[in-house]
VEXLUMGU-699442 format. One record per atom (N, C-alpha, C): residue number from 1; residue in one letter; atom name; y, z, x. Coordinates in Angstrom, 1 decimal. Layout:
N
  kolse  zakol  drengu      c2      c3      c1
    NUM      A      CA       Y       Z       X
...
This chain:
111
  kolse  zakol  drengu      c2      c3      c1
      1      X       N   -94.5    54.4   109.5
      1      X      CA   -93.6    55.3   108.8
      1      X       C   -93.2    54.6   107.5
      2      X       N   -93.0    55.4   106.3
      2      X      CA   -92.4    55.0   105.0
      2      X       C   -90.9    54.6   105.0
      3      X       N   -91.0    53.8   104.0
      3      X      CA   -89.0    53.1   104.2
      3      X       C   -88.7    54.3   103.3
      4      X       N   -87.8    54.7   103.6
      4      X      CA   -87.1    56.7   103.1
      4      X       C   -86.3    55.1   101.7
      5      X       N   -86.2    54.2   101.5
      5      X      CA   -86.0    53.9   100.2
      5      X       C   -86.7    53.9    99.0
      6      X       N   -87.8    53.4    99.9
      6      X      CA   -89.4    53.3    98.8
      6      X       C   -89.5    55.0    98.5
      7      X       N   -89.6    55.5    99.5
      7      X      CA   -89.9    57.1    99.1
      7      X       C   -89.0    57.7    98.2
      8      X       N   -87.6    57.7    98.3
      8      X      CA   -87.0    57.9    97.3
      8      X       C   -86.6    57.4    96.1
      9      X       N   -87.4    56.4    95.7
      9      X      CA   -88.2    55.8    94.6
      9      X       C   -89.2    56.2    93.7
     10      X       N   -90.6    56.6    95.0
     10      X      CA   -91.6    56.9    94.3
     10      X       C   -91.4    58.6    93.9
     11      X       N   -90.2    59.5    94.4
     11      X      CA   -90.0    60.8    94.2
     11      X       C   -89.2    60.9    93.1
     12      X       N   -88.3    59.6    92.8
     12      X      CA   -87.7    59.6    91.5
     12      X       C   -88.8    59.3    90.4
     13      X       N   -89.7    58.7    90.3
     13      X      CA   -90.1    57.8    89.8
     13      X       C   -91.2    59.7    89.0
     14      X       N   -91.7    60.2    90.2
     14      X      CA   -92.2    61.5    89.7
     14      X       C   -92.1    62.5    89.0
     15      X       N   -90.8    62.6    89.5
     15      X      CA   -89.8    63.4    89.1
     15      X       C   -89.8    63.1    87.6
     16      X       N   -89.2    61.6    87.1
     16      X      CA   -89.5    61.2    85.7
     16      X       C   -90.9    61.1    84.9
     17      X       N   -91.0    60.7    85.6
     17      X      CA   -93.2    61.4    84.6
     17      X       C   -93.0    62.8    84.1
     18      X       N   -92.5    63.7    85.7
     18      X      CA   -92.8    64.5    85.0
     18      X       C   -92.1    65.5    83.8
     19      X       N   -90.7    65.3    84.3
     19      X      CA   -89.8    65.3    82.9
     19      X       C   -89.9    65.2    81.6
     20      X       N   -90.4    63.7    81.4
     20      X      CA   -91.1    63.2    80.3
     20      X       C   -92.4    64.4    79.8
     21      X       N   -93.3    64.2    80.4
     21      X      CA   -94.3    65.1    80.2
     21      X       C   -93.7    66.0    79.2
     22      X       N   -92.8    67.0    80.1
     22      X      CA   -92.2    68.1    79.7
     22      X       C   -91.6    67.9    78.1
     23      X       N   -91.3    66.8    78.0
     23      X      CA   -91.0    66.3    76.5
     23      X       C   -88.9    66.7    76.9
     24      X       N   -88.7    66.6    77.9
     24      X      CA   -86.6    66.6    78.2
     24      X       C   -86.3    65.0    77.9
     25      X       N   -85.5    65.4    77.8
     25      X      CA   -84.2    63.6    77.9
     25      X       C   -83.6    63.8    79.4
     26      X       N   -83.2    63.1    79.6
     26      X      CA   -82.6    63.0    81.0
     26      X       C   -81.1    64.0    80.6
     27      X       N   -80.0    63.8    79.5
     27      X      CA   -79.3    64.4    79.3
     27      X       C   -79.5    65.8    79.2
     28      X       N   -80.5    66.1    78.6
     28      X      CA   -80.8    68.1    78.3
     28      X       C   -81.6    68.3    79.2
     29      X       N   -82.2    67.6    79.9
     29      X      CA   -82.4    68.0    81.8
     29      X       C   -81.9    68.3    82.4
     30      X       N   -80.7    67.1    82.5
     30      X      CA   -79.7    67.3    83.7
     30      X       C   -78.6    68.1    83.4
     31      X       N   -78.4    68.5    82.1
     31      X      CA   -77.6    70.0    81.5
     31      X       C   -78.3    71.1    81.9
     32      X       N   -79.3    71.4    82.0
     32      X      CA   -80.3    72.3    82.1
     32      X       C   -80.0    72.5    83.6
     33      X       N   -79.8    71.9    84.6
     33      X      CA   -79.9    72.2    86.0
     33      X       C   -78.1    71.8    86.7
     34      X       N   -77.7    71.7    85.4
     34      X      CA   -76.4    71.8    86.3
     34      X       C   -75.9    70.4    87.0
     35      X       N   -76.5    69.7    86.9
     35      X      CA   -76.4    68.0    87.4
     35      X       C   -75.8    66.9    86.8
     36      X       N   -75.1    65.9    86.7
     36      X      CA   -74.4    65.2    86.1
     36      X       C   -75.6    64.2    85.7
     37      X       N   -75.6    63.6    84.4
     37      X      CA   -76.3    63.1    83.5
     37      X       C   -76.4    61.7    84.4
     38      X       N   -75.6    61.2    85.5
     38      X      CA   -75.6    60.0    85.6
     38      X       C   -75.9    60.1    87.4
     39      X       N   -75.8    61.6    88.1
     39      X      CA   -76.3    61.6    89.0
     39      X       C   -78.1    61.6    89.0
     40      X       N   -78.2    62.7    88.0
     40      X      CA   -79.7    62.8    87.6
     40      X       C   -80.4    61.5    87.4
     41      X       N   -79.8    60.6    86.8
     41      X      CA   -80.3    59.3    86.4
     41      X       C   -80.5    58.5    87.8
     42      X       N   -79.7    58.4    88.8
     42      X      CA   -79.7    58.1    90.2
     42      X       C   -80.8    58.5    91.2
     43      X       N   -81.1    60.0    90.5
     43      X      CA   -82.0    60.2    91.5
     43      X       C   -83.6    60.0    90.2
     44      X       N   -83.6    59.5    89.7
     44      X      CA   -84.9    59.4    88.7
     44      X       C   -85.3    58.1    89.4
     45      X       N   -84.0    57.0    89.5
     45      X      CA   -84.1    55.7    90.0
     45      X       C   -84.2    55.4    91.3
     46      X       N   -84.4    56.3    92.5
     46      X      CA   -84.3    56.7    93.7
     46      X       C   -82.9    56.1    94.4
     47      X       N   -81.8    55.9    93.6
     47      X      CA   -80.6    55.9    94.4
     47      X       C   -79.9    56.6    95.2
     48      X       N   -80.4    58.0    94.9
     48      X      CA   -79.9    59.4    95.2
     48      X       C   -81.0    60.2    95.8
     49      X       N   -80.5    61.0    96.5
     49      X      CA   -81.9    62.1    96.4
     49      X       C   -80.8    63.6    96.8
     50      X       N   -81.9    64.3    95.7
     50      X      CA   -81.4    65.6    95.4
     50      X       C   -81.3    66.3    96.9
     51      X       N   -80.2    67.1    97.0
     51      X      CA   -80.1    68.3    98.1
     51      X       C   -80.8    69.2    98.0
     52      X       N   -81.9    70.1    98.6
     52      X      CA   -82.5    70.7    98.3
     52      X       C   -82.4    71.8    97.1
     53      X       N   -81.2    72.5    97.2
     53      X      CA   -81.5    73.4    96.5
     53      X       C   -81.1    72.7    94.9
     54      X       N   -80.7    71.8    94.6
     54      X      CA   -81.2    70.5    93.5
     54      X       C   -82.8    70.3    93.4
     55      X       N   -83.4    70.2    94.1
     55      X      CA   -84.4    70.1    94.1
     55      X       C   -85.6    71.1    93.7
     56      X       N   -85.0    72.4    94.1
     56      X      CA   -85.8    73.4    94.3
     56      X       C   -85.7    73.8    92.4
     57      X       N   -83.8    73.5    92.1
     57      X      CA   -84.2    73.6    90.5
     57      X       C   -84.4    72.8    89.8
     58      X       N   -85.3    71.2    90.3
     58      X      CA   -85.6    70.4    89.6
     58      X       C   -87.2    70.8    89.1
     59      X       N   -87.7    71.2    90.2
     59      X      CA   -89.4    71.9    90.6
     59      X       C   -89.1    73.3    89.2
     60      X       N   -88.6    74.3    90.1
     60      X      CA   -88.3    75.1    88.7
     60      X       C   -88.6    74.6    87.5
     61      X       N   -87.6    74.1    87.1
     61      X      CA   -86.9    73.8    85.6
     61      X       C   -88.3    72.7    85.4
     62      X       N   -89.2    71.9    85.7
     62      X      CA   -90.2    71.3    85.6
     62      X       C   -91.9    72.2    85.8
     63      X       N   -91.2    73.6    85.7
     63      X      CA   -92.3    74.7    86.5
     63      X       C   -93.4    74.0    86.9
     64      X       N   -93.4    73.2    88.2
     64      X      CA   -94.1    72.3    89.4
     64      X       C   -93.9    73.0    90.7
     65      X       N   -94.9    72.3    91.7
     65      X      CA   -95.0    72.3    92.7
     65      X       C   -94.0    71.4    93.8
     66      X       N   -93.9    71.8    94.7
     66      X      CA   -93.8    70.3    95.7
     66      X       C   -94.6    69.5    96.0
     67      X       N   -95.9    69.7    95.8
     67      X      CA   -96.9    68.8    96.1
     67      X       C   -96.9    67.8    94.6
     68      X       N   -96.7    68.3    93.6
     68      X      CA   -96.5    67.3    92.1
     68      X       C   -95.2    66.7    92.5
     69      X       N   -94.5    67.0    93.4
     69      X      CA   -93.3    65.8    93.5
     69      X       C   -93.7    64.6    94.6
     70      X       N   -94.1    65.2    95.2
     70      X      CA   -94.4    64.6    97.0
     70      X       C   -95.6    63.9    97.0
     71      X       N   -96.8    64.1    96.0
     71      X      CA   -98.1    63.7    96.3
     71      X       C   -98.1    62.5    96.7
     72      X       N   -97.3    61.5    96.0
     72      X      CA   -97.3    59.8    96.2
     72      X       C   -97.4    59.2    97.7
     73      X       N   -96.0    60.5    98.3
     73      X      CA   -95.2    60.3    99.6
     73      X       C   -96.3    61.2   101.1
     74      X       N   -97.1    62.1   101.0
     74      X      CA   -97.4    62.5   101.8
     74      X       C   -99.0    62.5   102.2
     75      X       N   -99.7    62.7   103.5
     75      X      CA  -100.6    62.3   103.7
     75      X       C  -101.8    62.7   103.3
     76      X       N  -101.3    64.2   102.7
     76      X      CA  -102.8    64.7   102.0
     76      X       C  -102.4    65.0   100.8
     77      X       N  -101.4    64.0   100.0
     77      X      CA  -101.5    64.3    98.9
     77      X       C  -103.0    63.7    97.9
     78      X       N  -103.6    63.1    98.5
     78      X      CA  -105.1    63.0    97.8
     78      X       C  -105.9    64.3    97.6
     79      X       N  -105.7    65.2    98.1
     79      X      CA  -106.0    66.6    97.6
     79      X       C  -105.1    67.0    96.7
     80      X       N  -104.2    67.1    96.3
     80      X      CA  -103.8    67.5    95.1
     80      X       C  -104.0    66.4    93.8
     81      X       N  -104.3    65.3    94.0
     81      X      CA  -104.4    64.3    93.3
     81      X       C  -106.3    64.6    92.7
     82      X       N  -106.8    64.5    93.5
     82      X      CA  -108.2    65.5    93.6
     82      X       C  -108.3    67.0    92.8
     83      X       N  -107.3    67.9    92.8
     83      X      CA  -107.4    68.9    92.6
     83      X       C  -106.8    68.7    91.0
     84      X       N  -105.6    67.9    90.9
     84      X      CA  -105.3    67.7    89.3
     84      X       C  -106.2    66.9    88.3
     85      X       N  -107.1    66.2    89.0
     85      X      CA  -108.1    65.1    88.1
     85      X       C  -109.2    66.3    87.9
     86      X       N  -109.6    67.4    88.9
     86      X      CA  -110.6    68.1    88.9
     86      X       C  -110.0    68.9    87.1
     87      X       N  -109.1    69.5    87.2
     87      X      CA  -108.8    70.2    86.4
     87      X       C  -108.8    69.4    84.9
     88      X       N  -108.5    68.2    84.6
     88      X      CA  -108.1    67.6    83.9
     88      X       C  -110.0    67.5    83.4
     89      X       N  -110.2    67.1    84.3
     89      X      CA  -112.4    67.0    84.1
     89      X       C  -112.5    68.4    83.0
     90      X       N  -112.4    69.4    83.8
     90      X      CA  -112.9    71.0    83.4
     90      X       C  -112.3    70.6    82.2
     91      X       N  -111.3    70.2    81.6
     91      X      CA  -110.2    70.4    80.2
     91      X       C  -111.7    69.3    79.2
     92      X       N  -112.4    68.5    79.7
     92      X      CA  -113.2    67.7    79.0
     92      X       C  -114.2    68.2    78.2
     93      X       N  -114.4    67.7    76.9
     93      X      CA  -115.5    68.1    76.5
     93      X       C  -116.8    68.0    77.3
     94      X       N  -118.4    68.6    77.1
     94      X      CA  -119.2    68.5    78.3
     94      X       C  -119.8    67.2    78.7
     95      X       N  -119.8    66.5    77.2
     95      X      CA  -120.3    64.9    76.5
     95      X       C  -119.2    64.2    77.7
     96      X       N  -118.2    64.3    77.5
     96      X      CA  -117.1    63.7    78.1
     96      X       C  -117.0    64.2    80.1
     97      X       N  -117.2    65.1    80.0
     97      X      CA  -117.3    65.7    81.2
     97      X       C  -118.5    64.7    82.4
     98      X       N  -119.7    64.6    80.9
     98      X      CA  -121.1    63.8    81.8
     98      X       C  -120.7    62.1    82.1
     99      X       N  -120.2    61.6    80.9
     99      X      CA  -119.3    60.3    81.0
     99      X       C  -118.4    60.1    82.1
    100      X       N  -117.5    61.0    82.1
    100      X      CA  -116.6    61.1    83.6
    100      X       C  -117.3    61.0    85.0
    101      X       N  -118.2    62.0    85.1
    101      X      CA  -118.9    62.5    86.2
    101      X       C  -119.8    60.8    86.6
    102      X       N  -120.4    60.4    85.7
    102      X      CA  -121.2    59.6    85.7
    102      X       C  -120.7    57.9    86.5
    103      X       N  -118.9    57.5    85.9
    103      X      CA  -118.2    57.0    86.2
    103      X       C  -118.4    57.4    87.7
    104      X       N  -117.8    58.4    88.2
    104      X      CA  -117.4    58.7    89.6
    104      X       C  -118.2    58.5    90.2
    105      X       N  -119.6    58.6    89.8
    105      X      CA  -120.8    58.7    91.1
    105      X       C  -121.3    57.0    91.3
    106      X       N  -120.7    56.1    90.1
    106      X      CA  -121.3    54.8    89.8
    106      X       C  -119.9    54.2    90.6
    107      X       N  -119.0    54.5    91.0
    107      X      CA  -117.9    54.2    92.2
    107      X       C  -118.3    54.6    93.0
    108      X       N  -118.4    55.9    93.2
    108      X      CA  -118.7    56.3    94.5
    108      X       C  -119.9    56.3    95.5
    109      X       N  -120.5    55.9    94.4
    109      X      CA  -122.2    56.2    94.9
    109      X       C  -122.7    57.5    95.0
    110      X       N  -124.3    57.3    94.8
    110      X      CA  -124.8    58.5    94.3
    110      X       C  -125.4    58.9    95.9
    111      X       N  -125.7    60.0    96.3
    111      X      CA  -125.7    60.4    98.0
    111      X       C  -127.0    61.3    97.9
C-alpha cells in the first residue's frame, strides 16, 4: 500500500502541472474556486488534500479528468498515461510520427 503522504504529494504535484499548463497562478486559481491562496498552495505541496467537492471544482476549473489527477497514484493509471502519449503521437507530424513510432518499437522490441 502507498504512504497516503507520498500520495498526497504526487496529487498535489499534478494538480500543479496541470494548472500551470492551463497558464493560472496559484492566486487567480485559487480565486477562481473559492479557496484560500495559501490553502491551495498546501494542497499543490501535498500538505492538504482537498475535500471532495474542492476537488470536483479543482477537475472542473482545470476541465480534467480524475484519471489526469490520480494517474501517478492508481493501478491502471498506465492506460491513461498510454492513452495521453497516444494522442500527443496523432498531434505529430507523419515524419515525426515515424521517428516516435520507431523509438518505441527499438525499446520495446519489434514482435
Amino acid at each position: 500500500m502507498q504512504d497516503p503522504k507520498e500520495i498526497q504529494k504526487t496529487i498535489g504535484k499534478r494538480i500543479q502541472e496541470l494548472r500551470k499548463s492551463k497558464g493560472f497562478t496559484q492566486l487567480n486559481f485559487s480565486e477562481s474556486i473559492d479557496l484560500s491562496p495559501n490553502y491551495f498552495s498546501d494542497i499543490e505541496r501535498g500538505k492538504s488534500s482537498p475535500r471532495i467537492d474542492k476537488l470536483v471544482a479543482i477537475m472542473n476549473a482545470l476541465d480534467c479528468s480524475a484519471d489526469d489527477i490520480f494517474q501517478d497514484v492508481i493501478s491502471c493509471g498506465y492506460k491513461v498515461k498510454s492513452s495521453q502519449l497516444s494522442e500527443r503521437i496523432e498531434n505529430l507530424s507523419p515524419d515525426e510520427q515515424e521517428k516516435a513510432f520507431a523509438i518505441l518499437e527499438a525499446f520495446i522490441g519489434k514482435k
